[in-house]
C-alpha positions in Angstrom: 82.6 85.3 79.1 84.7 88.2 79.8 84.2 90.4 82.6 82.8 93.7 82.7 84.8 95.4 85.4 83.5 98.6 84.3 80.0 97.7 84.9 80.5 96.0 88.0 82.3 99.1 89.5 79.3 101.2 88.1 77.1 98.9 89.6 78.6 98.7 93.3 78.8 102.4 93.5 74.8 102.5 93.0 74.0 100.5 95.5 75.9 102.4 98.0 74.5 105.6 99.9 78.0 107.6 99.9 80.3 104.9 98.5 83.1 105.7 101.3 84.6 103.8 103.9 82.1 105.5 107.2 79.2 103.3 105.3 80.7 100.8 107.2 79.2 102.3 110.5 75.9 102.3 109.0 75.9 98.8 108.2 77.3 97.5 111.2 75.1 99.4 113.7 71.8 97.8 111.6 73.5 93.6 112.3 74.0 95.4 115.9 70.3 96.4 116.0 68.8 93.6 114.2 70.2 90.7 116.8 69.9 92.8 119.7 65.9 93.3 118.8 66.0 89.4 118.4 67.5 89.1 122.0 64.9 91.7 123.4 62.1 89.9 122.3 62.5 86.2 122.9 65.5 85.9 125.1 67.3 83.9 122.3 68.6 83.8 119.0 67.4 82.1 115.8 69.8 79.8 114.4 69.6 81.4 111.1 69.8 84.8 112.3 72.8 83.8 113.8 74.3 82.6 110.6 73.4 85.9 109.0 76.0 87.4 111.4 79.0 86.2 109.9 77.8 87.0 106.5 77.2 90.1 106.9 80.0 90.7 109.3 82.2 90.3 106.2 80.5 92.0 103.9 81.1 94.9 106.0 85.5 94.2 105.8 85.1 93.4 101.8 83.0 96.7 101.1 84.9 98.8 103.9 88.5 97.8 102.9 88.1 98.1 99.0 87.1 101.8 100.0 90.4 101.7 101.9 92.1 101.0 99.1 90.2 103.2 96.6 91.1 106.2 99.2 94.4 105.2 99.6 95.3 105.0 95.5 93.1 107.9 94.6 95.3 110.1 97.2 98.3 109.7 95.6 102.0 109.7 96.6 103.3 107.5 97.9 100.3 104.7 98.2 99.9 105.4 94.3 103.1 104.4 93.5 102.8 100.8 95.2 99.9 99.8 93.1 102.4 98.1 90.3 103.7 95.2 93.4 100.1 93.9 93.7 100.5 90.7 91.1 96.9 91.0 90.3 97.3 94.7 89.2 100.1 93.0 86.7 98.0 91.0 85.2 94.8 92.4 84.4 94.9 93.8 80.8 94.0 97.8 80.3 91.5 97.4 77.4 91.1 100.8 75.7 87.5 100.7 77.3 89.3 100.7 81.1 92.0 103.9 80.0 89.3 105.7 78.5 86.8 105.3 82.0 89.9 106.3 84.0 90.8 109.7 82.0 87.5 110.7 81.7 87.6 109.8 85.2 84.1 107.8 85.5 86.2 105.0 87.3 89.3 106.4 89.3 92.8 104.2 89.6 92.2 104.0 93.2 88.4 102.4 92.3 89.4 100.1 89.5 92.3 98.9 91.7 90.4 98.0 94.7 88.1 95.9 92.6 90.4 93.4 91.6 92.0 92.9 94.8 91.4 90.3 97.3 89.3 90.3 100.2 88.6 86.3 100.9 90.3 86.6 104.3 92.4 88.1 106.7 96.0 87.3 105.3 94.5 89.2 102.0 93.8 92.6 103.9 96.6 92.0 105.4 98.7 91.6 102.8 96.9 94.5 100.3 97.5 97.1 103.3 100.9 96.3 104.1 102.0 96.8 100.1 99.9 100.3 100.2 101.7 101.4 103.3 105.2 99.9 102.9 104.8 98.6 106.7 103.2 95.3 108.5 99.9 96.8 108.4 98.8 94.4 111.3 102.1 95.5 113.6 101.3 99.1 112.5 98.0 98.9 114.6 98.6 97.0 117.0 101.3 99.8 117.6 98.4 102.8 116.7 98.1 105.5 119.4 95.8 108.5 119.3 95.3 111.4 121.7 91.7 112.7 121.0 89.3 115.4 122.4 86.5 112.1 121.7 86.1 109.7 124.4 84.9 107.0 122.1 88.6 107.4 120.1 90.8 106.8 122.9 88.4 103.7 124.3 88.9 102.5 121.1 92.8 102.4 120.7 93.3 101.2 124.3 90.5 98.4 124.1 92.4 97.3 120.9 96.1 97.6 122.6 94.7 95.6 124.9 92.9 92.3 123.1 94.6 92.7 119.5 95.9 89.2 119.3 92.2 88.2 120.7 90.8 90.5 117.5 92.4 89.1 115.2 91.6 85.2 115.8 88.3 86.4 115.8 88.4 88.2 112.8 90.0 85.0 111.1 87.3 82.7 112.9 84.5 84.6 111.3 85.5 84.8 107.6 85.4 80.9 108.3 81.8 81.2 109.6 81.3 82.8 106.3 82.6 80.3 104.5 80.7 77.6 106.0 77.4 79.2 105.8 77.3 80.8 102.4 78.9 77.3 100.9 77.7 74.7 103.1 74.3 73.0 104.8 75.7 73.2 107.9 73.3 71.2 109.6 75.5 70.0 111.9 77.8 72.4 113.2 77.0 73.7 116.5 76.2 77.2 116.4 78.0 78.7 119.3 76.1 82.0 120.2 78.7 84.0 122.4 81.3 83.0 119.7 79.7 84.5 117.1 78.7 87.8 119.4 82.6 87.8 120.5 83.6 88.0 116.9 81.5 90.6 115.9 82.4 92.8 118.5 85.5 92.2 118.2 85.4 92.6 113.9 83.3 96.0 114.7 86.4 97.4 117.1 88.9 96.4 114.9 87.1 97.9 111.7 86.6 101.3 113.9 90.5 101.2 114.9 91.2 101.0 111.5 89.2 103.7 109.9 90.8 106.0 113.1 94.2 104.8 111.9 93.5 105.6 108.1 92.4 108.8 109.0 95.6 109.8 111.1 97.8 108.5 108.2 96.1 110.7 105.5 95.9 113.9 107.4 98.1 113.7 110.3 97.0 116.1 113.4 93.8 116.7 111.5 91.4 118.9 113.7 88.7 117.9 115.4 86.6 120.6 116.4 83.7 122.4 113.9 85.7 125.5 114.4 89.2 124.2 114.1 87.7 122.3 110.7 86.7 125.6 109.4 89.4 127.4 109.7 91.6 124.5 108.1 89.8 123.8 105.0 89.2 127.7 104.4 92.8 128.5 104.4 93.4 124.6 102.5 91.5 126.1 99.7 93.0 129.5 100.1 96.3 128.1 99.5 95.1 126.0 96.4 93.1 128.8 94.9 96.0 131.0 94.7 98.1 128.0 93.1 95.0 128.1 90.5 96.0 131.6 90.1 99.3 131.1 89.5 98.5 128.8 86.8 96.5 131.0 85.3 98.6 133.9 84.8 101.6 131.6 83.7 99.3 129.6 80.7 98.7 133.6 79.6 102.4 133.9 79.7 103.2 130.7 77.7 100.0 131.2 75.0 101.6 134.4 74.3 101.4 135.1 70.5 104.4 135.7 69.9 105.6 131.7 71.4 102.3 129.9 70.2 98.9 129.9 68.1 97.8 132.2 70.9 95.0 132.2 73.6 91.8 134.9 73.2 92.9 136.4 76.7 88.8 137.9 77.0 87.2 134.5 76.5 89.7 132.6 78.4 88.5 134.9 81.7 85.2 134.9 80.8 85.2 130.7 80.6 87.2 130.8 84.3 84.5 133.6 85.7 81.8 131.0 84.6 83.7 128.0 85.9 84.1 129.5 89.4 80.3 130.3 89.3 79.9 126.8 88.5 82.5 125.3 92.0 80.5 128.0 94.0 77.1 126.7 92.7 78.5 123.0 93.6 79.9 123.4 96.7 76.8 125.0 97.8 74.8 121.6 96.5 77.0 119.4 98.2 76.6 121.3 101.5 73.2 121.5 101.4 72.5 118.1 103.0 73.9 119.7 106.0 72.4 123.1 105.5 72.1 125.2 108.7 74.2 122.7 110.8 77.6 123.5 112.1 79.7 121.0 109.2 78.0 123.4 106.5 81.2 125.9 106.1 83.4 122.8 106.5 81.6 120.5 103.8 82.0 124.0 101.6 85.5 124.9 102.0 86.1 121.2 101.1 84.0 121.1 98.0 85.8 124.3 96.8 89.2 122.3 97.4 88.4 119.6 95.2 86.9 121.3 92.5 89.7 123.7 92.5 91.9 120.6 92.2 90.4 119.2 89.2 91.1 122.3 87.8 94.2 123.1 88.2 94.7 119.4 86.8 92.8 119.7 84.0 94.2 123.4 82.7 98.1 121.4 83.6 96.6 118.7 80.9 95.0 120.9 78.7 98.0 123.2 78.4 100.6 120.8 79.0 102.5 121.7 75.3 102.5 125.5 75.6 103.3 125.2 79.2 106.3 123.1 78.7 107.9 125.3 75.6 107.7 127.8 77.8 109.6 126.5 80.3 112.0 125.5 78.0 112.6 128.8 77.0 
């Protein structure tokens, strides 16, 4: 039977809180507090608990790298542009179903991308990340540095420096835990406790070095401070709100009567008044799960930003014929 991707995607996406790669924190600090409980209360560690480690251990790379990916895609130049050397990108067949999801934009590129790529080990991720970023993605962070006002940053990056090759064995010794316990009886392989501790630690540093070094490689000397994050995204969505402006005022210009069927000028106006009633009325939504703390101007600003986006990208397509006559003329 054929594969839904399209209701696989749909269905992944509901059964995540914020469907973004910081779920991965969540997740990982309940395993953390669900074997350290164990430890508190009997001194030891059921064998099956202990199994459960691994498993979900790697649950937490699949789900937190395909959100990599998704980020990395959906951003755009130049990770966008490496999608077509992934081989399993080649060959899966766009049905009209998949174009359609992606234009309407109920599955991004970035989304439907990451969900057919590998995640079965290491070498995958490896591999995946090092076509996205045209660079070893391994070498790349072992090679990370980052100067931060956070303690926990910096203890982070030098802790990894300092064990990487260490990490990565681990990390490779634990997708074969995986393996074993999800496919096997395993009745009699020794279950070695402060292997399978080491391993998670050590999959929980590197997974926290990575999402530092994703971060640093989208938005480069990205502020840190509430204050400092304010005053970025407000003037980030002043600068985009007067490029919606510009856009504006030029698709007037190029529906001009005299050059095309012609735009009514009044209702035009009045449909952009309601629209931006509409990004105010959204962005205050979206902040409102942090209403009254200091991220509320942040989250905001940044919700004005990416509506504004989507419409400056949506007027670009909707105009795109009367836009480019004019240009031509």
């Amino acid at each position: 039977m054929k594969r839904n991707l399209l209701q696989e995607i749909s269905l992944v996406k509901s059964r995540t809180e914020y469907n973004y790669r910081h779920d991965f924190s969540t997740r990982l600090n309940e395993i953390e507090y669900t074997f350290n409980e164990s430890l508190n209360y009997n001194g030891n560690f059921n064998k099956e608990l202990l199994k459960y480690i691994p498993i979900a251990t790697v649950a937490c790379f699949e789900a937190f790298f395909r959100s990599v990916y998704k980020e990395l895609v959906d951003f755009g130049k130049p990770f966008s542009d490496n999608v077509t050397k992934f081989n399993q990108a080649r060959n899966v067949k766009f049905d009209f179903d998949i174009v359609n999801a992606i234009q309407s934009k109920t599955v991004t590129t970035g989304e439907f991308i990451s969900h057919i790529l590998p995640c079965n080990n290491f070498k995958d991720i490896n591999s995946n990340m090092s076509l996205l970023i045209e660079k070893d993605f391994t070498k790349e962070l072992k090679n990370f540095e980052k100067e931060s006002i956070f303690e926990e940053i910096e203890k982070t990056v030098v802790e990894f420096k300092k064990s990487s090759d260490q990490v990565i064995t681990d990390i490779n010794k634990i997708f074969e835990l995986r393996h074993i316990f999800c496919h096997e009886f395993a009745t009699n392989i020794k279950i070695d406790k402060e292997e399978i501790l080491r391993c998670f630690a050590n999959s929980k540093l590197f997974l926290n070095q990575t999402n530092y070094f994703i971060w640093e490689l989208l938005y480069p000397g990205a502020p840190e401070t509430q204050t400092d994050m304010k005053i970025q995204y407000h003037k980030e969505f002043e600068v985009i709100d007067e490029e919606l402006a510009q856009l504006i005022t030029l698709i007037k210009k190029a529906c001009n009567k005299e050059y095309s069927l012609g735009l009514d000028i009044i209702l035009f106006d009045e449909s952009i008044d309601q629209w931006k009633n509409y990004r105010d009325s959204k962005a205050k939504s979206e902040a409102s799960i942090v209403d009254g703390g200091s991220m509320y101007p942040t989250v905001y600003a940044s919700s004005l930003k990416r509506t504004t986006k989507e419409k400056i990208e949506s007027l670009k397509d909707q105009y795109e014929i009367d836009l480019r006559k004019y240009a031509a003329r």
